[in-house]
Each structure stands twice: as structure tokens, then as C-alpha cells.
C-alpha positions in Angstrom: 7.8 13.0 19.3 11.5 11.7 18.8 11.8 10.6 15.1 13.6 7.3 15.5 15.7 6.0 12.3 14.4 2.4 11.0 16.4 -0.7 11.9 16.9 -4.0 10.6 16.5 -3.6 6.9 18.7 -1.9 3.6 16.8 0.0 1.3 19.4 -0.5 -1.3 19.0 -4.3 -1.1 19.3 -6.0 -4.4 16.7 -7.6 -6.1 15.8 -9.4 -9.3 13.9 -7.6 -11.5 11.4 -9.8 -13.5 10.8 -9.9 -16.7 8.4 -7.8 -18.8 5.4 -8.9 -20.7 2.2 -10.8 -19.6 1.2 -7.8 -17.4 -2.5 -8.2 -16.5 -2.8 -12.0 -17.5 -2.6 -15.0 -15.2 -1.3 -14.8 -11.1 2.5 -14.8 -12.0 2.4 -14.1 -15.8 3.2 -18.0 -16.1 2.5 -19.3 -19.8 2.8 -22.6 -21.4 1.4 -25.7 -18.7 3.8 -24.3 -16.0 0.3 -22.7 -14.1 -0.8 -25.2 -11.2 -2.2 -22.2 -9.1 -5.6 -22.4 -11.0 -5.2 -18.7 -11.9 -3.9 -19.1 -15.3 -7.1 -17.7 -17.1 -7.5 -15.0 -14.8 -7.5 -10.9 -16.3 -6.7 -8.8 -14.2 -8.9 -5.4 -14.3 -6.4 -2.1 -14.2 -6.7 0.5 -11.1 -8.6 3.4 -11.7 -6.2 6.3 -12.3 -8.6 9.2 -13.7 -10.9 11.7 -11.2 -13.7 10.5 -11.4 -16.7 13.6 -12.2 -19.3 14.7 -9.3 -21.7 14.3 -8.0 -19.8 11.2 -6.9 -23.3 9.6 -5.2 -24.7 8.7 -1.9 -23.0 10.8 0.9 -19.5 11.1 -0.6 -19.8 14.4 -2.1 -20.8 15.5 1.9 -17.9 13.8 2.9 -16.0 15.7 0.3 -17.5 19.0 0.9 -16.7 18.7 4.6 -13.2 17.8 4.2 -12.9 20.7 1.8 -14.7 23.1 4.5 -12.5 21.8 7.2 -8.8 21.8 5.9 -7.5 24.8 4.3 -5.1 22.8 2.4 -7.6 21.1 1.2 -6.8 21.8 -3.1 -3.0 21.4 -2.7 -3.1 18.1 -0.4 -5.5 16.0 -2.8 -3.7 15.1 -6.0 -7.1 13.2 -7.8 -10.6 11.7 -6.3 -11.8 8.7 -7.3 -15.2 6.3 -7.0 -15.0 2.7 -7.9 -16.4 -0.3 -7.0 -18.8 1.8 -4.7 -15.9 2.8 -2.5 -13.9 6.7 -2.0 -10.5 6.7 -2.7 -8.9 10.4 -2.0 -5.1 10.3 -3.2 -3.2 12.5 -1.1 0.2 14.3 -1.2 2.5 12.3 0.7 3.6 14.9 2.7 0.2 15.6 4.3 -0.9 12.8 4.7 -1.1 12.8 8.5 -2.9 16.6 8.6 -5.2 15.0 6.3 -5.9 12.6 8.4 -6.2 15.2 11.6 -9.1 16.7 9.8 -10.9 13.6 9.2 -10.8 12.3 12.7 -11.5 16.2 14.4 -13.8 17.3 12.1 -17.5 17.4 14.0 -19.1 16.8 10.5 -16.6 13.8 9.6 -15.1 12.4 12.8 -13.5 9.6 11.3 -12.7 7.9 14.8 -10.9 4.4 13.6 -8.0 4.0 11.3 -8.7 0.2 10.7 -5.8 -0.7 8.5 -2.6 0.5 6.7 -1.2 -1.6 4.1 1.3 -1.0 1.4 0.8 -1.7 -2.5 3.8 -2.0 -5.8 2.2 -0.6 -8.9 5.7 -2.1 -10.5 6.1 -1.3 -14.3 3.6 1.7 -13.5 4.9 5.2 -13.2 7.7 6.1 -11.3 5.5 6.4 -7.8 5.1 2.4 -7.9 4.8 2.3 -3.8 1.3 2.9 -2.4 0.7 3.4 1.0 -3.5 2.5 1.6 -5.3 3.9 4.5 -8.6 2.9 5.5 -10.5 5.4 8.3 -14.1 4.0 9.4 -16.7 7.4 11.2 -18.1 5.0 13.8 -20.4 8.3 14.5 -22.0 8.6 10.4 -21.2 5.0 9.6 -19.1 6.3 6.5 -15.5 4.3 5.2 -13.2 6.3 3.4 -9.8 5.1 1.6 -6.9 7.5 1.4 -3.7 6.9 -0.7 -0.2 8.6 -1.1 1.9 7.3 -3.8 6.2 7.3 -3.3 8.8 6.1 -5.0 10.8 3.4 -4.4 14.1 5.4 -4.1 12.5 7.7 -1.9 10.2 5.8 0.1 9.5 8.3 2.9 5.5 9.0 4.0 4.9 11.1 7.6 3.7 8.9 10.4 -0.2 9.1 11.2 0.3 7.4 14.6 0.4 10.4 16.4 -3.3 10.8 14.9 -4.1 7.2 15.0 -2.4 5.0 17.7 -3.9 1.8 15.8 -1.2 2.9 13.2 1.7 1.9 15.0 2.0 -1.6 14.0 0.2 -1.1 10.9 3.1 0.8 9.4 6.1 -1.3 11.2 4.3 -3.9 9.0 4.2 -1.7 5.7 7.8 -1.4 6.1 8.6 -4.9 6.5 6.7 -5.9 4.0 7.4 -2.6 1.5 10.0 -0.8 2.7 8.0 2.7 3.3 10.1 4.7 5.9 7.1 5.9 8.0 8.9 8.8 9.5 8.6 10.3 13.1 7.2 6.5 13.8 8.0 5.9 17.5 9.9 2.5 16.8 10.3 1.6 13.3 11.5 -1.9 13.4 11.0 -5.2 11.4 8.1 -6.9 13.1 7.5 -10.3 11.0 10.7 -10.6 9.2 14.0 -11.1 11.5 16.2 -7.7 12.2 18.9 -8.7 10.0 16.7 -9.6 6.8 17.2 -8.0 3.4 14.8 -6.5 1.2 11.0 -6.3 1.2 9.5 -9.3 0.6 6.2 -8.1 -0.7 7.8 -5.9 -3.2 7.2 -7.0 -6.8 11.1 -7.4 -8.2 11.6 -9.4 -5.1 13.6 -12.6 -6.0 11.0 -15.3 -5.1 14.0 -17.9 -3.3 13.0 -20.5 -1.5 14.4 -23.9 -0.6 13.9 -27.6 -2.2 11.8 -29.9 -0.1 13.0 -33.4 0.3 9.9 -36.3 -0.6 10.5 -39.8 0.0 12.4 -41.0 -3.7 11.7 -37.4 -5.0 12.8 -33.8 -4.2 11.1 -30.5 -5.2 13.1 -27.5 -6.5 12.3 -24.2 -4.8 9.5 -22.0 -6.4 11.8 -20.0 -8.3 13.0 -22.9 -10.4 10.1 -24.5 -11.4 7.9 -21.9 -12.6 7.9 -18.7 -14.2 6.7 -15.5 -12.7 5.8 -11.6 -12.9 
């Protein structure tokens, strides 16, 4: 497959960075009366960033074993595992990601047919691997769901391509890098597909400016969201 440089976006856009503290508190880390979303007494629960010990229950430490048994690679490509929330999370090196994922769907004891979704993430104010890229496969065959993540940086924002493993994950990632900037590379076409060609930045990113425009009211006019409210 031809790898095909991305269009229609500059990594190097600036953006605002916002400003520290109420991390974990609120929607937008909004304080005072300023909070009209309803979310100002909401606390935020951190991500799970430690392996979590076996046996891991029900029939993840099969799927484990398997994926173990069937990739060779199998201790250098998975950086941690992790259970929560009743859900398997593998964290993989970004690099093999996509020979990861070749096992999964191949495998005779794993044949994790579907990729149903791949979505981007900003850990911002984290470590220095903010960007998340979040897989989600589905074995139609065992009735098993399995989550996969590769962590990047956002100066180096570069994950292999699974489409060649998973068709579904063509505009899946033209998506992720719209939204995130993650260069999804040997993608066959990876162009903008919600924001227009010429568009700067990422908008889902979290030191996005938020912008905006003022809206006109009859005898009143609203400023845009960015000057009216505070936000993380």
C-alpha cells in the first residue's frame, strides 16, 4: 500500500494553552456562578494507569493467554494490562499496533472479526504521551470486546494504519486526525473529513482555543463561548 502524506491540516498550528488548576472538578474547570452547563459539582474519577494483577476474571485471562500464545512479540508490544469498569484495556506500543491487531483478528482462538470504532483521546497536563489513540475489536465468533490503546505524543503524533487489518478503520482514523491530529500512517487517503481542507488545528484537542462567534438576539447580543465563561 502507497503511504499517502495527510492534507488539509498543520500540525504546528497554534493554540491557547489553558490555564492550570481545577483539574478533575466541574466540565470546564469553571468556578464562581459562571457554570450554567449543570456540571459544576461533578468529580471526575482519574484513568486507571497501573497493571492491574491476574487472574483478571471471567474469560480475559484466556483472551490474554491466547494473544500471548499467538504473537511472538507478545512481551515487547504490550506496555501494561489493565481491568476496570468490567472492561480489557491492553496498552500497546504504537508501533505494533497494527500486528497486534493481525493476531487478534487471525487468531482461531481469538478471531476478533469487527473493529467497531477508533477514536482519539488528550490526557493534557498528563505525561508527555497526552494523545491516545482507542481501539475497540468485538469476536463476533466468542462474543468477547477487547479495548486496545497506544499512547503518542503530541509532537510526534504518528501511529501505523490498521486499515489494512480492518477496512472499517478507514474513516475511523480520517476522523481521529481531524479531530486529534494523529498521523495514521500508510492510511490510503488521509484527509480532513468533518472539518474543511484548509482548517487549522484539531478541534478536539484540549489547548484548543474554544472561538466562536457572538449571536445576535432581538435588543441583546451573546459573546462567543470563550468570553463568557472560563474553561479547562
Amino acid at each position: 500500500m502507497t503511504q499517502v502524506e495527510p492534507v488539509g491540516a498543520e500540525l504546528g498550528a497554534p493554540a491557547q494553552q489553558p490555564p492550570s488548576g481545577g483539574a478533575g472538578r466541574g466540565m470546564f474547570g469553571v468556578q464562581g456562578t459562571g457554570d450554567t452547563s449543570g456540571f459544576g459539582g461533578l468529580r471526575r474519577r482519574r484513568a486507571v494507569d497501573v497493571d492491574s494483577p491476574r487472574p483478571f476474571g471471567g474469560d480475559f485471562d484466556e483472551v490474554v493467554d491466547a494473544l500471548e500464545e499467538a504473537y511472538p512479540g507478545f512481551n515487547d508490544a504490550i506496555e501494561r494490562i489493565v481491568v476496570d469498569r468490567g472492561e480489557l484495556t491492553l496498552y500497546i506500543v504504537p508501533e505494533r499496533i497494527a500486528e497486534v491487531c493481525q493476531s487478534l483478528r487471525d487468531d482461531p482462538a481469538l478471531r476478533f472479526e469487527l473493529l467497531s470504532s477508533v477514536s482519539g483521546v488528550d490526557y493534557l497536563g498528563s505525561d508527555g504521551r497526552r494523545l491516545h489513540a482507542v481501539y475497540h475489536l468485538t469476536s463476533l465468533t466468542f462474543r468477547r470486546r477487547i479495548r486496545l490503546e497506544c499512547a503518542i505524543t503530541a509532537e510526534d503524533p504518528h501511529l501505523p494504519s490498521v486499515t489494512q487489518v480492518y477496512p472499517t478503520a478507514d474513516w475511523q482514523e480520517r476522523e481521529t486526525y481531524d479531530m486529534f491530529g494523529i498521523v495514521f500512517d500508510g492510511h490510503p487517503n488521509l484527509t480532513r473529513i468533518l472539518m474543511p481542507d484548509d482548517w487549522e488545528g484539531f478541534p478536539q484537542r484540549k489547548d484548543y482555543p474554544l472561538g466562536g462567534v457572538p449571536v445576535e438576539y432581538k435588543g441583546a447580543e451573546i459573546p462567543p463561548p470563550d468570553q463568557r465563561r472560563s474553561y479547562q
